[in-house]
C-alpha positions as CSV (number, residue, x, y, z in Angstrom):
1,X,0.0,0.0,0.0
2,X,1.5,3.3,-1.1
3,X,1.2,6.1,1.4
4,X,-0.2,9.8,1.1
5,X,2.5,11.5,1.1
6,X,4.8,8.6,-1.1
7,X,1.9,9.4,-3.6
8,X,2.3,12.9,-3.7
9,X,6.1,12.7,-4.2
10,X,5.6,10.3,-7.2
11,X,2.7,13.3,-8.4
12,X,5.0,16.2,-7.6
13,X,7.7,13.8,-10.4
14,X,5.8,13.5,-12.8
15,X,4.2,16.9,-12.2
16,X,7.8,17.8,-13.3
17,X,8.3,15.5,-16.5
18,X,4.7,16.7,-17.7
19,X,5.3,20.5,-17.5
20,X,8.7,19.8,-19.5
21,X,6.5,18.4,-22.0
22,X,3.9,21.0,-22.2
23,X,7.0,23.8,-22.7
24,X,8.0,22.1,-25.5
25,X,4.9,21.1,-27.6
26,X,3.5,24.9,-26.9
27,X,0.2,22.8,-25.0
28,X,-2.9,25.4,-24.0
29,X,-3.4,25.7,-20.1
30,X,-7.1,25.8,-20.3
31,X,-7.2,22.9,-22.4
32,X,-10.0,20.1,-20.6
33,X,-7.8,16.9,-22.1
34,X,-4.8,15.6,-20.2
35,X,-2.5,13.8,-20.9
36,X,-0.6,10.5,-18.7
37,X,1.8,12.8,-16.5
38,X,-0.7,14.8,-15.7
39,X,-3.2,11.7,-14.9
40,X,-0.8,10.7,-12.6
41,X,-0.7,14.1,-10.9
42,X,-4.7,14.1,-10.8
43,X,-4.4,10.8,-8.8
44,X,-3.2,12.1,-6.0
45,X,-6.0,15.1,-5.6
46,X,-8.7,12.5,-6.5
47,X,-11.4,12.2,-3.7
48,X,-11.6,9.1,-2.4
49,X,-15.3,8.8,-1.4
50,X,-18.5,10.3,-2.5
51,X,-18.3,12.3,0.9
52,X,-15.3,13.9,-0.7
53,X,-16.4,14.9,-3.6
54,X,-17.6,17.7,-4.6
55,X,-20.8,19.0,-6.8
56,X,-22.6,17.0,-8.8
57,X,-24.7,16.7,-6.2
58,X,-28.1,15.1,-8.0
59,X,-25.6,12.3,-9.6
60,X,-23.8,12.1,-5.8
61,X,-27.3,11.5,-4.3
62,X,-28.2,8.8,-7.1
63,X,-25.0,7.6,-6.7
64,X,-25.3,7.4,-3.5
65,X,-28.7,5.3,-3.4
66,X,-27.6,2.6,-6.2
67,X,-24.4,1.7,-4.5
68,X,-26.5,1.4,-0.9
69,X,-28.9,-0.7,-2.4
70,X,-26.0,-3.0,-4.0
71,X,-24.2,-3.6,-0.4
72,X,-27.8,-4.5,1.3
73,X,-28.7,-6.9,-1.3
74,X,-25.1,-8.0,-1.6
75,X,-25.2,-7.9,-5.7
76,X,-23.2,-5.9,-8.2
77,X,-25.3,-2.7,-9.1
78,X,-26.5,-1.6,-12.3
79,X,-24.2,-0.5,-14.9
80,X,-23.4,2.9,-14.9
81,X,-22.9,5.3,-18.1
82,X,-21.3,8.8,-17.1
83,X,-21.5,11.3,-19.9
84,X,-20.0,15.2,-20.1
85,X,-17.2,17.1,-21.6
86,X,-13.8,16.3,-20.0
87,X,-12.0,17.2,-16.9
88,X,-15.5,16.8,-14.8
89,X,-14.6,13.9,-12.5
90,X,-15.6,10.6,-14.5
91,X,-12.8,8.6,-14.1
92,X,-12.2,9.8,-9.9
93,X,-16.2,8.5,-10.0
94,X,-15.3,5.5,-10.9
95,X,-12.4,5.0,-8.3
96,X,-15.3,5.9,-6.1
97,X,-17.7,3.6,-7.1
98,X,-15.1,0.4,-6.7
99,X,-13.7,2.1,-3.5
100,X,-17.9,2.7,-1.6
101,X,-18.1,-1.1,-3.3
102,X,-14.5,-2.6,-1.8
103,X,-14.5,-4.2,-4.9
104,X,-11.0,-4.3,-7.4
105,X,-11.0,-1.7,-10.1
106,X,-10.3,-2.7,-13.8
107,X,-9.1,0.2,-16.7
108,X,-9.2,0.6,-19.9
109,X,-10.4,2.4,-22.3
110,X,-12.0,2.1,-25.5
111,X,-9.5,2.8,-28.3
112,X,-7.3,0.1,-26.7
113,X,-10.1,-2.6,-27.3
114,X,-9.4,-3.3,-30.8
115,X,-10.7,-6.6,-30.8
116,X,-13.2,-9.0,-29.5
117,X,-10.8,-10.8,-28.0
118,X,-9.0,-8.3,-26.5
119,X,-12.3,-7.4,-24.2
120,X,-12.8,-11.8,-23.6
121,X,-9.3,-11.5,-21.9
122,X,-10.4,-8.5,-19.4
123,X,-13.5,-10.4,-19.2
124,X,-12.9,-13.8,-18.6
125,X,-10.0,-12.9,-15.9
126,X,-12.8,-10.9,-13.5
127,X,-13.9,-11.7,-10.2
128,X,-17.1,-11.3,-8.7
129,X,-18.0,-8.1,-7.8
130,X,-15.2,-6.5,-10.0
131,X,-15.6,-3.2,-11.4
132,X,-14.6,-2.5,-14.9
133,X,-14.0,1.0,-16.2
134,X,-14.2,1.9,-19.6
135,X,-12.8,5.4,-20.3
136,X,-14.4,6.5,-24.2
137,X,-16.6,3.9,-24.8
138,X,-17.9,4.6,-27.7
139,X,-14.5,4.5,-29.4
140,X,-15.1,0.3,-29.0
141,X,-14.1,-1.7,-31.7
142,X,-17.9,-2.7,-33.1
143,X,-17.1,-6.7,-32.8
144,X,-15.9,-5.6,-29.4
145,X,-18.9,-3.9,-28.9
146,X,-21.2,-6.6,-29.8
147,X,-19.5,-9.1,-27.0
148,X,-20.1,-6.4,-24.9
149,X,-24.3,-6.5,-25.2
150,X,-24.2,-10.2,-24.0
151,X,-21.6,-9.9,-21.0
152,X,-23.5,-6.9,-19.6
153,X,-27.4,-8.9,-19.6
154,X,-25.9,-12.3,-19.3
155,X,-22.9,-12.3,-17.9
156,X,-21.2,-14.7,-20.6
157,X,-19.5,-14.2,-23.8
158,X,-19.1,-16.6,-27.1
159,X,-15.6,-17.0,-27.8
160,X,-15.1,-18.0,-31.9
161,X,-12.8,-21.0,-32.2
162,X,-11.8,-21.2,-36.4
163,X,-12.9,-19.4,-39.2
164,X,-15.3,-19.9,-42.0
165,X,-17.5,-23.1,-42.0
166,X,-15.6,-24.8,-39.4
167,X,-15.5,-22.1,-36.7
168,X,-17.9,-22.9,-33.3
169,X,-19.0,-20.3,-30.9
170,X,-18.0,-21.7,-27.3
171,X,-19.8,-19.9,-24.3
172,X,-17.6,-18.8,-21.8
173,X,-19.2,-17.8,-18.0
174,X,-18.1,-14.9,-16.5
175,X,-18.2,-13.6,-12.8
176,X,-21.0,-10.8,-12.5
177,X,-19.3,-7.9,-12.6
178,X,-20.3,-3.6,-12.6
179,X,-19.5,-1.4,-16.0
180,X,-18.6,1.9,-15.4
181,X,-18.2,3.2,-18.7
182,X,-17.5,7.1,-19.4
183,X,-17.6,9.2,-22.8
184,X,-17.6,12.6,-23.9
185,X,-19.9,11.9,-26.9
186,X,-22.9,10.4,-25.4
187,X,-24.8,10.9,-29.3
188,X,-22.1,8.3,-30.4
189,X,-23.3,5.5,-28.4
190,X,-25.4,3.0,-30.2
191,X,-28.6,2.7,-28.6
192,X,-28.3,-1.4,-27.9
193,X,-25.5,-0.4,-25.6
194,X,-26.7,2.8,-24.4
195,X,-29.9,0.9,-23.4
196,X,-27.8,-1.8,-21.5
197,X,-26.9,0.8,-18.5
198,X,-28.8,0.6,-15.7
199,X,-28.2,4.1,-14.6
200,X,-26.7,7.2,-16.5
201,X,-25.5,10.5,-15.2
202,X,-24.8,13.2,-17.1
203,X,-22.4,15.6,-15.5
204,X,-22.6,19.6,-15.4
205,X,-20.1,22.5,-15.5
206,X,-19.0,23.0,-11.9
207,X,-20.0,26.4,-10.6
208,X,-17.4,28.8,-9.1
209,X,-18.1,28.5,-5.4
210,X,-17.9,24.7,-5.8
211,X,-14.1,25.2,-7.9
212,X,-13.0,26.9,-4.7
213,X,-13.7,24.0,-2.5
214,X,-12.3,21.4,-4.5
215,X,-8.8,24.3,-5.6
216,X,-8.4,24.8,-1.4
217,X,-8.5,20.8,-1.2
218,X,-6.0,20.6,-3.6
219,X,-4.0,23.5,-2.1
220,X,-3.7,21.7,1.0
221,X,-2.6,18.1,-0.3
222,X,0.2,20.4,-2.7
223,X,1.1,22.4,0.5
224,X,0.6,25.8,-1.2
225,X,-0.6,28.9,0.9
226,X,-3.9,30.0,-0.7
227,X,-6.0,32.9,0.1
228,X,-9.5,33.3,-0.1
229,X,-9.4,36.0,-2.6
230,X,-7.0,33.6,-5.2
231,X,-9.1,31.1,-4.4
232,X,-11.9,33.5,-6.1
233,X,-9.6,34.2,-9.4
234,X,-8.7,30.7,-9.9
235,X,-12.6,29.7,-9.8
236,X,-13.1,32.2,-11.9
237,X,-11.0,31.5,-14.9
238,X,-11.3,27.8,-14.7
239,X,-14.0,27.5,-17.5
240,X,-16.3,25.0,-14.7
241,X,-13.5,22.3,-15.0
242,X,-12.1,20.7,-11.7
243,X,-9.1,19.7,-14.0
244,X,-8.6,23.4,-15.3
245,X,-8.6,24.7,-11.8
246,X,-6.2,21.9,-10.5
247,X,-3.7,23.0,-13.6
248,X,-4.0,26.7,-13.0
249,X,-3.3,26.0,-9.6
250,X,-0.3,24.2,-10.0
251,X,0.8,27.0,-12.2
252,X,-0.2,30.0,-9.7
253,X,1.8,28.2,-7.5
254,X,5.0,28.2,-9.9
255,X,4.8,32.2,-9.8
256,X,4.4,32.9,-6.6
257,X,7.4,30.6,-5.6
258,X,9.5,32.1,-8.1
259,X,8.2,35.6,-8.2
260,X,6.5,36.4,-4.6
261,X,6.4,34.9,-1.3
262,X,4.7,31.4,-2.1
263,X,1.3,32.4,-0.8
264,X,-1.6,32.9,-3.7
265,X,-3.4,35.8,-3.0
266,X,-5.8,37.4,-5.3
267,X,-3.5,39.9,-6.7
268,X,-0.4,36.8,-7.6
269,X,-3.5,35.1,-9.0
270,X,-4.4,38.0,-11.8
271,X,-1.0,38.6,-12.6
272,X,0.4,35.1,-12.9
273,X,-2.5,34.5,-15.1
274,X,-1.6,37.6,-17.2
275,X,1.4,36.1,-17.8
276,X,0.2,32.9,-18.3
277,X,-2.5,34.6,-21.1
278,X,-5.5,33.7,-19.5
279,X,-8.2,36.3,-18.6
280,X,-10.6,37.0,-15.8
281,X,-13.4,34.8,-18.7
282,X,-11.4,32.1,-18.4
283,X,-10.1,32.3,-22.5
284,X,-6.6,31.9,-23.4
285,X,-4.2,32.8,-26.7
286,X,-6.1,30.5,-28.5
287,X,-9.6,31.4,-27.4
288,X,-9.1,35.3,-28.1
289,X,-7.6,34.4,-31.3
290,X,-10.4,32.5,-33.1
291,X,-12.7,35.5,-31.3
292,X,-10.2,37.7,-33.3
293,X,-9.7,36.4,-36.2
294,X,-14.1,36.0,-36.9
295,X,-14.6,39.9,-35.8
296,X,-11.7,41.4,-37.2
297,X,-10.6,39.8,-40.3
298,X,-14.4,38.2,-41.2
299,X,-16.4,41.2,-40.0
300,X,-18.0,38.9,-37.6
301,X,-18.8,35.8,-39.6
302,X,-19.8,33.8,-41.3
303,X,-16.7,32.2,-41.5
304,X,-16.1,28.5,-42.5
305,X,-14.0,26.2,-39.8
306,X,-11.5,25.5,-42.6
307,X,-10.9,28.9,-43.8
308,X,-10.9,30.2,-39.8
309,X,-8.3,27.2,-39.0
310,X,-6.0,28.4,-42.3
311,X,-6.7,32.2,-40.6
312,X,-5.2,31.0,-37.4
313,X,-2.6,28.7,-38.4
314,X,-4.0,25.5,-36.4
315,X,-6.0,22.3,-37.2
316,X,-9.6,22.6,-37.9
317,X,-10.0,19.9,-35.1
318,X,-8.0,22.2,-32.8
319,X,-10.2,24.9,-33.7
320,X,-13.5,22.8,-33.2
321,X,-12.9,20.7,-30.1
322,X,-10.7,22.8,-27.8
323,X,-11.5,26.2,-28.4
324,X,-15.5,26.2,-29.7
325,X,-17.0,24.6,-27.5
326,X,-15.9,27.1,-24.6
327,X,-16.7,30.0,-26.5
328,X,-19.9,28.6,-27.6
329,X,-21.0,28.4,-24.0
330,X,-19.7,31.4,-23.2
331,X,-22.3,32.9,-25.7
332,X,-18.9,35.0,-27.9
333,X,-19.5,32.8,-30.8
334,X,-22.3,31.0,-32.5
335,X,-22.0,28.1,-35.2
336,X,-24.9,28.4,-37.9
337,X,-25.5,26.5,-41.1
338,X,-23.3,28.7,-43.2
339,X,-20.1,29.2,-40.6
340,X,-19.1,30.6,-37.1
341,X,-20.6,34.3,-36.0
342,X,-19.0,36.2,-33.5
343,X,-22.5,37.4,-31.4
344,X,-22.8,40.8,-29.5
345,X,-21.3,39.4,-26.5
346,X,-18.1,38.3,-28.5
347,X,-17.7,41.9,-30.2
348,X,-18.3,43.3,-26.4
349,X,-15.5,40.9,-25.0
350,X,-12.9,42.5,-27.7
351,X,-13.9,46.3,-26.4
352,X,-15.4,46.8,-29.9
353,X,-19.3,48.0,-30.8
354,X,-21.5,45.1,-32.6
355,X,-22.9,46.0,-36.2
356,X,-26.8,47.2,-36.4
357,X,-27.5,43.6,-37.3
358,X,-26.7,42.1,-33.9
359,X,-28.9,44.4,-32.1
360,X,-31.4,42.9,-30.2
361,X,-34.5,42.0,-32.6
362,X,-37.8,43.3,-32.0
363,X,-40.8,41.7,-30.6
364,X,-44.3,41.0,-31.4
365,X,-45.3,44.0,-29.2
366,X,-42.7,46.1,-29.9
């Protein structure tokens, strides 16, 4: 068993190794995604229990209920499905469902399923009680997929022995077990398999108020001195993302090491983040760039997510799945049939006036 505090030291590592990588390959702070350094350092802030964790309090409360009603009966609950944009705690509620369980814990994730035999090995190997977790399920392989309708109802799989006329289907019991499986795509899920989970939660943007809790938790497993007030700016500008927060945090704390007296107040906060090129909304370089490039060089839009990628210099994908999304929320940009429109808000945002054709429409009794 690895203690606290031998856990954080292995964080605080790779901590290092994964903010050498992100120097050199230029990678956006606010970016939701992480990559396996930085999993590693989210291990160690992880809440443990549901009583730990924090918002998401209507999926906590369900939560709460199914696993309950598992341990009285003494059966593995329902399959669970937990769908929302990343860095919102999936994969830490799955840890928690094994941990409230005491059952074993299982990962994987979808793209490393390529086969149908790949997902028989994890199966067949389970014991009872066992929790899998499947991180991007619907990236399954669709043979995998298939194997994966039977073993959730039946609890068995076929395994094919042989090919063409020859080959037999032999059935192959396996120990009830829980699916945890977690995407950011819900729409992408077949419906057989979306129809095989017993409960799913969608998860919501965390609000600011609940960002502080969980960024002074993580201040006091780091060890940094935080104020109330950078508590506040940190919530602020972490686009409703635990993850976000946890990263800007670690950063904040890199500046005021190096630059102040190691506490994070309010005004370290704002100007570390100024340096960082992230502002009191929360957008970085990135962000204020596509917001840029649509007002300034498109006259607002409509602007096609090819030609605004070429404008910028990035990948359309880059454009579309880290940077969109955020400012669609935010209510700066709007995607319509013909391309992206930078609305009233996003003109506002860039201290410039909106055209006449942004103003407000009228009504029916106007």
């Amino acid at each position: 068993m690895v203690s606290e505090d031998e856990a954080l030291r292995r964080a605080e590592e790779a901590e290092l190794a994964a903010r050498r990588v992100r120097q050199d390959s230029g990678e956006e702070l606010v970016s939701p995604l992480a990559d396996a350094d930085e999993r590693a350092i989210e291990s160690a802030l992880r809440p443990k229990r549901l009583t730990e964790f924090t918002g998401q309090s209507r999926v906590r409360e369900q939560l709460s209920l199914i696993l309950q009603s598992a341990l009285r009966r003494g059966r593995p609950p329902d399959h669970v499905l937990l769908a929302g944009p990343p860095g919102l705690g999936k994969t830490t509620i799955a840890m928690i469902v094994a941990a409230e369980l005491g059952a074993p814990l299982r990962i994987t994730s979808g793209p490393a399923i390529e086969r149908s035999g790949d997902l028989a090995a994890v199966l067949s190997t389970l014991s009872e009680g066992e929790v899998v977790f499947i991180d991007e399920i619907h990236r399954l392989a669709r043979p995998a997929e298939e194997m994966l309708y039977l073993a959730m109802e039946d609890f068995r799989v076929d395994v094919v022995i042989g090919k063409g006329p020859g080959a037999t289907a032999i059935p192959l019991e396996i120990a009830p077990f829980t699916l945890v499986g977690a995407t950011t795509r819900a729409g992408l899920l077949p419906a057989p398999l979306r129809d095989r989970f017993g409960f799913t939660a969608h998860l919501d943007f965390y609000q600011p108020e609940e960002l502080e809790i969980i960024i002074r938790r993580s201040a006091g497993l780091l060890g940094v001195t935080l104020t109330d007030e950078g508590a506040a700016e940190l919530s602020t500008r972490s686009r409703g993302t635990p993850r976000i927060a946890n990263r800007l945090l670690r950063r904040v704390r890199d500046y005021a090491e190096v630059r102040a007296d190691g506490v994070v107040t309010g005004d370290t906060a704002r100007v570390a983040l100024e340096l960082y090129e992230v502002d009191e909304h929360g957008l970085d370089r990135l962000d204020r760039g596509v917001l840029e490039a649509v007002v300034r060089r498109f006259g607002g839009g409509p602007v096609g997510l090819s030609t605004l990628a070429v404008a910028l210099g990035e990948e359309a994908e880059t454009v579309e799945v880290v940077a969109e999304p955020f400012l669609v929320r935010r209510g700066l940009l709007a995607r319509t049939p013909r391309g992206r429109v930078a609305t009233a808000a996003g003109w506002a945002h860039l201290g410039l006036a909106p055209p006449a054709s942004l103003a407000e429409l009228p009504t029916l009794f106007d």
